[in-house]
C-alpha positions in Angstrom: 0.0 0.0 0.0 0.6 3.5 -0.7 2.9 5.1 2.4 0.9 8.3 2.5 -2.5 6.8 3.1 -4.4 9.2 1.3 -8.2 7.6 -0.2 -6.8 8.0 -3.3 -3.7 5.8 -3.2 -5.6 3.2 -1.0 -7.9 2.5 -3.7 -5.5 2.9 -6.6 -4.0 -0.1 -4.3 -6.4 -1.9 -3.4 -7.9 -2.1 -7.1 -4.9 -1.5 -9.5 -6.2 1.3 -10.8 -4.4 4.8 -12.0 -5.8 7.3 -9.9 -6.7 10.9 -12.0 -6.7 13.9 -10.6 -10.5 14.4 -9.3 -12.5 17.7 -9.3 -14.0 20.2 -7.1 -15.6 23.2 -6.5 -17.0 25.2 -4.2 -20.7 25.6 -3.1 -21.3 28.8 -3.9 -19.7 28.7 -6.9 -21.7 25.5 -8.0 -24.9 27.6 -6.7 -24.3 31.2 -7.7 -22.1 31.2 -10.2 -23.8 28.5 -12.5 -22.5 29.9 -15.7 -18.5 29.5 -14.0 -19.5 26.3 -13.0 -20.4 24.8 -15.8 -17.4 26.3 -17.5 -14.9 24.6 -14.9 -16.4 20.9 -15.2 -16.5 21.4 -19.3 -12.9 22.0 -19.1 -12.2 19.4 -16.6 -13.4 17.0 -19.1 -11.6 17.8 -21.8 -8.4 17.9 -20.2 -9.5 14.3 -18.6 -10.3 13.1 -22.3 -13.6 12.5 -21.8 -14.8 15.1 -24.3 -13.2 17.0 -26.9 
């Protein structure tokens, strides 16, 4: 196992999967700003490959 025990390297371990970097953002943003929002996740995809 992973030495720094985060939940991302335990399950990269525990399954064999490659860990991606994940996504996040912040409630207000996500509820206010749904325009900037939307934006940030489009782009997070893209860079991920999951859309072009």
């Amino acid at each position: 196992m992973d030495s720094n025990g985060s939940t991302e390297s335990t399950i990269g371990d525990i399954t064999g999967a490659e860990m991606k970097d994940g996504f996040a953002i912040s409630g207000e943003t996500a509820q206010n700003q749904r325009d900037k929002a939307g934006e940030a996740v489009t782009e997070w995809l893209r860079e991920g490959g999951f859309i072009e």
